[in-house]
C-alpha positions in Angstrom: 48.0 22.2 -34.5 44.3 22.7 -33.2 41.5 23.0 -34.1 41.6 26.8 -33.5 44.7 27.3 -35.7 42.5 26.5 -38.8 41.2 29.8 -40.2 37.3 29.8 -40.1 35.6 29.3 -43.2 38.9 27.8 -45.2 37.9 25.5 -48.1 39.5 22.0 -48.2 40.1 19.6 -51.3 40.3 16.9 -48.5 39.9 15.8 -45.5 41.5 12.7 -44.2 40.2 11.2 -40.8 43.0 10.3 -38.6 47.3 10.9 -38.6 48.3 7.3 -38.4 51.1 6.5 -41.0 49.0 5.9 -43.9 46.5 8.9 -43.2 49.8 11.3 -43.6 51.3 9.1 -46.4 48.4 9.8 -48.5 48.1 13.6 -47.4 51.8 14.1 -48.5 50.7 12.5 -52.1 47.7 14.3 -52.6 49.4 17.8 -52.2 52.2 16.9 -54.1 49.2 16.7 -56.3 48.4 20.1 -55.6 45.5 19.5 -53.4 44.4 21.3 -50.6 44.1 18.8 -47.2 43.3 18.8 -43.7 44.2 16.0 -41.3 41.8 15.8 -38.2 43.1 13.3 -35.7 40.9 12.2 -32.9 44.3 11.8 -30.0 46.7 15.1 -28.8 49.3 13.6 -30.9 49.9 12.4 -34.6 50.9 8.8 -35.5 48.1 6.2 -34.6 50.1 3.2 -33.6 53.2 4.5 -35.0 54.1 6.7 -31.3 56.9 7.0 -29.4 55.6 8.2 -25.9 57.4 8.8 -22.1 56.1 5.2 -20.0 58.3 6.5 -17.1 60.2 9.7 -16.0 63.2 9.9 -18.5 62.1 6.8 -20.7 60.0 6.7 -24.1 59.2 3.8 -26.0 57.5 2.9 -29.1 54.2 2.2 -27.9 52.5 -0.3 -30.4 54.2 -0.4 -33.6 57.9 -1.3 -32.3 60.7 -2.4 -35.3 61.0 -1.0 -38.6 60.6 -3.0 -41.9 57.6 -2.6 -44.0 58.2 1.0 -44.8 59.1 1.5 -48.5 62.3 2.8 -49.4 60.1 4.5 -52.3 58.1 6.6 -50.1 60.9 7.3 -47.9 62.4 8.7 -51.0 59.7 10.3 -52.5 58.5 12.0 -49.1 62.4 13.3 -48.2 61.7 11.8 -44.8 65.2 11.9 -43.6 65.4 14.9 -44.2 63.2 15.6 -42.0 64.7 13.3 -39.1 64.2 9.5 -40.5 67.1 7.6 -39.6 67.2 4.0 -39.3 69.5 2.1 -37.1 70.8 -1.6 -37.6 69.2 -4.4 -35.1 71.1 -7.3 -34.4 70.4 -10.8 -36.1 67.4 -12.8 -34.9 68.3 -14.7 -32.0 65.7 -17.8 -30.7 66.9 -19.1 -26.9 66.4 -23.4 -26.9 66.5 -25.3 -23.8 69.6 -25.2 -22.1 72.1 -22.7 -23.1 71.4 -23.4 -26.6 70.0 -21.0 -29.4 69.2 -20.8 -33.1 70.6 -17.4 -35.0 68.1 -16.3 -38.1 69.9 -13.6 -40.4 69.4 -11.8 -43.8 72.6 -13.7 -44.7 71.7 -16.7 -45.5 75.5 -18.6 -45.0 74.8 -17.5 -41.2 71.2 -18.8 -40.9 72.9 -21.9 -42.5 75.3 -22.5 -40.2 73.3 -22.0 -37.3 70.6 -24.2 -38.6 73.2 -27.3 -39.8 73.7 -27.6 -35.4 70.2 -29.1 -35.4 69.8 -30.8 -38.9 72.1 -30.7 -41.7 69.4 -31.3 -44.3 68.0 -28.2 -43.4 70.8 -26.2 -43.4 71.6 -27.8 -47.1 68.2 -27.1 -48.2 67.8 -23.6 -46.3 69.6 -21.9 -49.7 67.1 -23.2 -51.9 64.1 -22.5 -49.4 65.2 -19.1 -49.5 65.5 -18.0 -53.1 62.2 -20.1 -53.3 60.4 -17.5 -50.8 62.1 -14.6 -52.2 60.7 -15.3 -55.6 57.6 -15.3 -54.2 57.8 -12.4 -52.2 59.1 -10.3 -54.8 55.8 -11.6 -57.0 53.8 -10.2 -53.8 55.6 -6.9 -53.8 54.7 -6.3 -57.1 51.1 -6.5 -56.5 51.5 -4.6 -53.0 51.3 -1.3 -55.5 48.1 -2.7 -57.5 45.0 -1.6 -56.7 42.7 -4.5 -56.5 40.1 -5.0 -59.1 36.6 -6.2 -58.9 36.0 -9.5 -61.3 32.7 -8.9 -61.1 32.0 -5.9 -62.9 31.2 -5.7 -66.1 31.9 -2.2 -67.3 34.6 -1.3 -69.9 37.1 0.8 -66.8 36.8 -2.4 -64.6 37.6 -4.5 -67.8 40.6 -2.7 -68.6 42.1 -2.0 -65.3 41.6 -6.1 -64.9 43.5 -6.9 -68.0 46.1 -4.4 -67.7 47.2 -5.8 -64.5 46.9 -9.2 -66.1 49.5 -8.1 -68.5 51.3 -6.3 -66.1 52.1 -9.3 -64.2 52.0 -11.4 -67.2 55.6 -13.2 -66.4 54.5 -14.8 -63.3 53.6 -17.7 -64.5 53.6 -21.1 -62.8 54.8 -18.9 -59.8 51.6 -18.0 -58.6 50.9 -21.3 -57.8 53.3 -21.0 -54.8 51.1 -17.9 -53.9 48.1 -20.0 -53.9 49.9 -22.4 -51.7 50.9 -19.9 -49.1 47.6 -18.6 -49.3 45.8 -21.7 -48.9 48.6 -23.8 -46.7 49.2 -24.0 -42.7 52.7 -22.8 -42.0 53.6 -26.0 -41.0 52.6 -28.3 -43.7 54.5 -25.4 -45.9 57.6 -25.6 -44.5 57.5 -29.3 -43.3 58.2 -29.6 -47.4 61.5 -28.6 -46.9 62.6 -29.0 -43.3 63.0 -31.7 -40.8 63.3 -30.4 -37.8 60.8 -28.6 -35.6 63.1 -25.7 -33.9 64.4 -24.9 -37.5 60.9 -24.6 -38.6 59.8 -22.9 -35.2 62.7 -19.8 -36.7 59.8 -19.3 -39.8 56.4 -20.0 -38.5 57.0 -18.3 -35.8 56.0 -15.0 -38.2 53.1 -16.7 -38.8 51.9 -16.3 -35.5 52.7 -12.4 -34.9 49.3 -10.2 -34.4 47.4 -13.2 -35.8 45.0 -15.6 -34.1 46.1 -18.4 -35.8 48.6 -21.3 -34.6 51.6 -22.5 -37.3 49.2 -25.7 -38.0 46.4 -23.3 -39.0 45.3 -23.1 -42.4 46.7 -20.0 -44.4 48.6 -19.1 -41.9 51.8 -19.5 -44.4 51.0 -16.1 -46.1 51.5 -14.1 -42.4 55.5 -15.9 -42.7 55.5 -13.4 -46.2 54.3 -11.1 -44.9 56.6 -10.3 -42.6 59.4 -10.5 -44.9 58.6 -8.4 -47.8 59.9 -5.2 -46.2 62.5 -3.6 -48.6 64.0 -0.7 -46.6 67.7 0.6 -46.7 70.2 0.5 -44.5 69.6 -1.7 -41.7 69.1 -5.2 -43.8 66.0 -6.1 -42.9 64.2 -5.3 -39.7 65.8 -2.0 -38.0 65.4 1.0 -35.2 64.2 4.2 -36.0 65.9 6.8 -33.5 63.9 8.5 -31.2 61.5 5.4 -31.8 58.7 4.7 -34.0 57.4 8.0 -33.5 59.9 9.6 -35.7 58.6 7.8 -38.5 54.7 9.9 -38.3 56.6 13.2 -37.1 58.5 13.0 -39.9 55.8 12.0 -42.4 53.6 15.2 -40.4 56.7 17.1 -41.0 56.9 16.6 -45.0 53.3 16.9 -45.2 52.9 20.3 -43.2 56.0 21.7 -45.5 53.3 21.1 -48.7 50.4 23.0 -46.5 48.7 20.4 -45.3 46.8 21.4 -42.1 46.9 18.5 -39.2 44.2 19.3 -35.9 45.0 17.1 -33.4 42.3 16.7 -30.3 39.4 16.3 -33.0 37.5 13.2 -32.7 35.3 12.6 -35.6 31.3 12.6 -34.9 30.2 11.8 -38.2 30.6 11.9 -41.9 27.9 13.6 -43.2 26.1 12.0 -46.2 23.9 13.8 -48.6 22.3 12.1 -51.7 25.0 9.3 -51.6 27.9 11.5 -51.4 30.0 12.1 -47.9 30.2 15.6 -47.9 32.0 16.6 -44.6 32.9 15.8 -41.2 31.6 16.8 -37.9 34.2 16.6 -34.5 32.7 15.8 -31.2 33.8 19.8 -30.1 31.4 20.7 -32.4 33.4 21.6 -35.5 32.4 20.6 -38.9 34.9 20.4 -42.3 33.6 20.1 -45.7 35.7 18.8 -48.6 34.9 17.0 -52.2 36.8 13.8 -50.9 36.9 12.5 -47.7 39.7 10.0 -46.5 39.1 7.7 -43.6 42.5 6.2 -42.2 40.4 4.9 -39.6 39.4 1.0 -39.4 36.6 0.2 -41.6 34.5 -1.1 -39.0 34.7 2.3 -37.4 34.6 4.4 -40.3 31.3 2.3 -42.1 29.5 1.5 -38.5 30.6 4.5 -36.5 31.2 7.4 -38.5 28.6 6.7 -41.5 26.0 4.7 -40.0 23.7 1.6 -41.2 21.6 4.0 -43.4 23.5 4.8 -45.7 24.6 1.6 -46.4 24.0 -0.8 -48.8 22.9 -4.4 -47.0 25.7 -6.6 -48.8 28.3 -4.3 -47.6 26.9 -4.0 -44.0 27.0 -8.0 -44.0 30.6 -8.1 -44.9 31.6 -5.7 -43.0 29.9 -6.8 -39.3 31.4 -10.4 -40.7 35.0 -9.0 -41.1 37.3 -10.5 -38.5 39.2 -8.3 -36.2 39.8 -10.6 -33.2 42.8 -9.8 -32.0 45.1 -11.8 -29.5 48.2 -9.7 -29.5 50.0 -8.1 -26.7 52.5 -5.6 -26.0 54.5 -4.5 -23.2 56.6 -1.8 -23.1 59.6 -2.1 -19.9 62.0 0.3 -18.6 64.6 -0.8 -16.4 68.3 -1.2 -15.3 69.3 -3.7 -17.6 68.6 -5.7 -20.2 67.4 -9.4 -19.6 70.4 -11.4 -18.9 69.4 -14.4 -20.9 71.1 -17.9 -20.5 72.5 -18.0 -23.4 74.2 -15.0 -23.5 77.5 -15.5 -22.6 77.6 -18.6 -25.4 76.3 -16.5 -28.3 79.1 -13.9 -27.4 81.9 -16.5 -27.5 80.8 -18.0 -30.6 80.4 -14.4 -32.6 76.8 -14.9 -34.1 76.5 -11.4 -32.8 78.8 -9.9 -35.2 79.3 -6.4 -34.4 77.0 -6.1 -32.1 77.4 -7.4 -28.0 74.0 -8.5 -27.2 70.9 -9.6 -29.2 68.9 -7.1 -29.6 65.9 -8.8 -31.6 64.8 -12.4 -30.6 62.0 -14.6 -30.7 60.9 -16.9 -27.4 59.4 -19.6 -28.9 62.0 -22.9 -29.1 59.8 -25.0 -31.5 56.5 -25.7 -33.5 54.6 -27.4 -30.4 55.4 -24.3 -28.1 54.0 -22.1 -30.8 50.9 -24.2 -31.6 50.1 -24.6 -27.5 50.2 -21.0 -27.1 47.5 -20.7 -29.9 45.6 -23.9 -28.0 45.3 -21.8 -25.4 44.0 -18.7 -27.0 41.6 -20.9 -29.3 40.0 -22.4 -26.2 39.2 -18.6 -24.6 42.5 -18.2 -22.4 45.6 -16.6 -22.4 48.7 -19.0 -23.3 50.1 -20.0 -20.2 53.7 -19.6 -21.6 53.3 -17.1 -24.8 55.4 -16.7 -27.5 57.8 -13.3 -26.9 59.6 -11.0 -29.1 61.5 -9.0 -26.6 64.0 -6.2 -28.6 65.8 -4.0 -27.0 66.4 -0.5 -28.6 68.4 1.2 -26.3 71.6 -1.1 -27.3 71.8 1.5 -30.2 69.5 4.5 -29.4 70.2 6.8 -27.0 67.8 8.4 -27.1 65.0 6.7 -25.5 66.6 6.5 -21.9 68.4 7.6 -19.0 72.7 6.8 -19.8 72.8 3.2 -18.5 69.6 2.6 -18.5 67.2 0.5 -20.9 63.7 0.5 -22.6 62.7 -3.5 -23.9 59.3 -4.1 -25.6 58.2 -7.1 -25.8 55.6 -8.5 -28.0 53.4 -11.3 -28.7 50.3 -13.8 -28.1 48.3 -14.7 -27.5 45.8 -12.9 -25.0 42.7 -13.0 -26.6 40.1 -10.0 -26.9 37.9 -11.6 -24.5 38.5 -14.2 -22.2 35.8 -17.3 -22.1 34.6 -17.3 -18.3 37.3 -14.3 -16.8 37.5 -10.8 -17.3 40.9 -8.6 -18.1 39.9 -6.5 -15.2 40.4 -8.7 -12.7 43.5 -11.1 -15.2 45.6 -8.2 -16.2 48.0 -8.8 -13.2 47.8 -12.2 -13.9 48.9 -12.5 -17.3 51.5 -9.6 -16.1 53.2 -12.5 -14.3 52.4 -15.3 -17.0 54.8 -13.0 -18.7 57.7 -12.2 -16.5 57.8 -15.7 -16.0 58.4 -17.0 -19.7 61.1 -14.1 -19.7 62.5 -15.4 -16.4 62.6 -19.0 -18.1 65.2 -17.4 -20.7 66.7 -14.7 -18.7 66.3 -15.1 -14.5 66.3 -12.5 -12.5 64.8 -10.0 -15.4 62.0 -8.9 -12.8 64.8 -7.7 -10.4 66.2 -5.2 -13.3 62.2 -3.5 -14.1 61.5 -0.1 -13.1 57.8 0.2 -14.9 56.2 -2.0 -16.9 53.4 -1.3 -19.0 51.1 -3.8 -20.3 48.9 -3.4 -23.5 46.2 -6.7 -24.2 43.6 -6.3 -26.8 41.1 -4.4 -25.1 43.7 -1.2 -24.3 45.2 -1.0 -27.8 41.2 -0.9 -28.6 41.1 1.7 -26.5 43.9 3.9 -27.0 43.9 3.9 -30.9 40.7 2.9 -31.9 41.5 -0.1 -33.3 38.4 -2.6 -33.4 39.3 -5.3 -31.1 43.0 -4.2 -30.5 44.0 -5.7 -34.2 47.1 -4.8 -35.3 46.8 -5.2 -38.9 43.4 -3.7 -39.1 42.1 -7.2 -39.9 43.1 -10.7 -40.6 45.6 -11.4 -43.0 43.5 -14.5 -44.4 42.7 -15.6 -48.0 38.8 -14.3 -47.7 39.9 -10.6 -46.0 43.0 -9.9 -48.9 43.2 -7.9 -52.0 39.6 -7.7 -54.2 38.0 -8.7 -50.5 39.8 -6.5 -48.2 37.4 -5.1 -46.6 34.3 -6.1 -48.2 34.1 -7.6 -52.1 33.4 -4.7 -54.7 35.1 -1.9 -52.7 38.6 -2.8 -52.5 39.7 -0.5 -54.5 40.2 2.7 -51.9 36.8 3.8 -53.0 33.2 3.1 -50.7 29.9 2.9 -51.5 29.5 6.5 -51.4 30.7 8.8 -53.4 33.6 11.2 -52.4 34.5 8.7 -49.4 37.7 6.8 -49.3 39.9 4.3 -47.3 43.8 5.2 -47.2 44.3 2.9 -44.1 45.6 -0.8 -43.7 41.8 -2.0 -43.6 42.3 -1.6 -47.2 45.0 -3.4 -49.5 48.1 -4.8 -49.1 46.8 -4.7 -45.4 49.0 -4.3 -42.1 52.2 -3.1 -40.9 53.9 0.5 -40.9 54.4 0.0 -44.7 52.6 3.5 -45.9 51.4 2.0 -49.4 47.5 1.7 -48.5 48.4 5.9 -48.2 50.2 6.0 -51.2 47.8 3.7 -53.3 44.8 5.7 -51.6 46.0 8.8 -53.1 46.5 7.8 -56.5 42.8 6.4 -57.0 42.2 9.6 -55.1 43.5 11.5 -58.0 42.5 9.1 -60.6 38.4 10.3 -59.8 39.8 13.6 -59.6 41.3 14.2 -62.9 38.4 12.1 -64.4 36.1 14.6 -63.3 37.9 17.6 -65.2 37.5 15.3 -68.2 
């Protein structure tokens, strides 16, 4: 829809800025709670980094966002997304390449991961059981609060009071378990899970989640949390991570979808100008075409950065908040690189992994990690800490196409591959001129794993900091809106006293992952958005 197809003159309860996943999430909520909303997205097409887009003639690929996990079976449910054309496909196990022809196998069942891991130390594999109900305690503590809307312990007033000790009684059965939050909060990923494990390329299967869309290194302090995560997705029917057909696309064209079927108007081609503040209060919008949309709430899905320092300005800001937020880290050292091409890569290993069955049903590995231990992992961060790309990154290379169709030509393939790190900025060289170069950095850690890859490539296109920046308007190309550290999470994501959805002004809100429980296509800053949405909302008919 454009910007034309919105009748002149039509009132709005809300207007949410931006159609990424959690900007639709929470306009699906808020008119299942009857309210009226329009969805102005600043690109031609709905889905922030959740796209699926044509990178050559006959191929499409999931631009940013790339394997399914994070998004909650609830809202799935709730939001009667396969109905409208969510369907998840399996992905193979988790398959890490060694030297050699050797290879570790990481899976949701935990007798497989155990038997792979008892090849390279059988303490590990024994202990591996333990280790993972251990984590899975913890991560179901961590789910709980995912829902929670964080409070402010500073405030004094009665709501803040209650809403503090209800969630303190909510949660009340924790217990002594929280203190292995605090330790994954507070821990590097390798002092973590050195605890437990003795050998590195074991330990290299777990930290390396430590490492993905983060500038950190597995010996970097809090970096256990990022391992959790990763892991706390919930979603049905693919055990664990999984493909959406048609790419991950079909996730925000499904979500526009369900959201258009409860009225919800979505212009697309509407880059916000401003939000218009009057006496404290956002009051509407104003597009660069020259449009302008008032509503009693307004609903940035944007980052925060953009949203407080682009959209609202300085002024209207208090200084403690401007502080925080120029202070809040979004240095980003993630890549992406979306390939079509003949083939797969032809890895080394191959031929072993299909003689020994680790692929189970399936006959090639369609999710693995490049990264054969905790050294490789920490020199690729080494590299990035001291201003340069890694000289041999650490790779996730998946390949949908082994169980979509969809995406490409019969026979032919689409393989993204992501990782790090290629820093944001790059101390003494410029991406203009190292693009190319890093292109090749690249191609040859694949052709390390899998030679003669380069051979099979029809088009490859590569995605460093700067272009996701670019494309998607995400500050500094990060991923997850933010850091996933101890000083950026719950009651301090984005900025202490306003973590709660709400801003500084009145009738402006944060639905995207900026906010609480942060990152990843999970949709629950959306669905927790709307709620406090509709908390101030009822409160006001009282």
């Amino acid at each position: 829809m454009h910007a034309a197809d919105v009748t002149v003159g039509k009132s709005y309860d809300a207007i949410i800025i931006g159609a990424g996943h959690n900007g639709l999430v929470c306009a699906n909520y808020l008119a299942k709670a009857g309210q009226k909303v329009l969805v102005l997205e600043r690109r031609d097409v709905v889905g922030g980094a959740a796209v699926t887009e044509e990178i050559a003639p006959g191929f499409r690929a999931s631009i940013f966002s790339y394997l399914m996990s994070l998004l909650h079976p609830r809202i799935i449910r709730e939001l009667e997304l396969k109905k409208h054309g969510l369907e998840v496909l399996p992905c193979s196990d988790m398959v890490s390449p060694l030297d050699g022809e050797d290879y570790i196998l990481f899976s949701d069942n935990v007798a497989k991961s155990q038997a792979s891991f008892a090849k390279f130390s059988k303490h590990d594999a024994e202990i591996y059981p333990e280790f993972d109900r251990y984590l899975s305690e913890a991560a179901n503590i961590v789910r709980k609060l995912l829902w929670e809307t964080p409070v402010d312990p500073t405030r004094r007033d009665w709501r803040s009071f209650k809403d503090g000790a209800s969630l303190l009684w909510r949660h009340r059965k924790i217990g002594r378990k929280m203190y292995r939050i605090v330790d994954m909060l507070t821990m590097s990923a390798y002092d973590f899970l050195r605890e437990w494990f003795e050998d590195e390329r074991v330990m290299a299967v777990l930290a390396y989640y430590a490492s993905i869309g983060t500038f950190a290194g597995p010996k970097s302090p809090g970096s256990a949390y990022v391992i959790m995560h990763h892991i706390m997705g919930e979603h049905e029917g693919a055990g664990g991570w999984g493909f959406i057909k048609g790419g991950m696309g079909s996730i925000t064209q499904a979500l526009a979808a369900s959201a258009q079927e409860k009225g919800v108007d979505i212009v697309t081609g509407a880059p916000i100008k401003e939000v218009r503040v009057q006496n404290g209060r956002a009051t509407a919008v104003s597009t660069t075409t020259g449009e302008t949309y008032a509503a009693k709430a307004i609903i940035s899905n944007a980052n925060a950065k953009v949203l407080y320092l682009d959209l609202v300005g300085e002024k209207h800001l208090p200084e403690e908040v401007l502080r925080e937020i120029k202070g809040y880290r979004t240095f980003s050292t993630a890549f992406k690189m979306n390939i079509a091409c003949e083939r797969p890569p032809q890895y080394r290993i191959l031929d072993r992994v299909r003689r020994e069955g680790g692929l189970g049903n399936f006959d090639y590995p369609t999710y693995m990690h490049i990264a054969p231990d905790i050294d490789y992992l920490e020199r690729a961060y080494d590299d990035a800490k001291h201003g340069w790309y890694s000289s041999r990154p650490f790779i996730t290379p998946v390949v949908p196409t082994m169980v979509d169709t969809t995406l490409a030509p019969a026979g032919k393939h689409v393989v993204n591959l992501f990782g790090g790190h290629a820093p944001y900025t790059l101390k003494g060289g410029d991406w203009a001129t190292e693009k190319e170069n890093f292109r090749k950095t690249v191609f040859d850690t694949i052709e390390d794993y899998a030679p003669g890859f380069r051979d099979d490539v029809i088009e490859a296109q590569l995605l460093v900091a700067p272009d996701i920046e670019h494309i998607v308007n995400l500050p500094q190309g990060h991923i997850f809106h933010g850091e996933l550290s101890t000083d950026q999470l719950f009651f301090q994501r984005p900025v202490s006293g306003y973590a709660d959805y709400r801003t500084p002004l009145k009738g402006l809100y944060i639905c995207g992952s900026s906010m609480h429980p942060g990152g990843g296509v999970s949709g629950i800053p959306g669905y927790n958005a709307a709620r406090e949405i509709m908390r101030d909302i009822r409160a006001r008919r009282n």
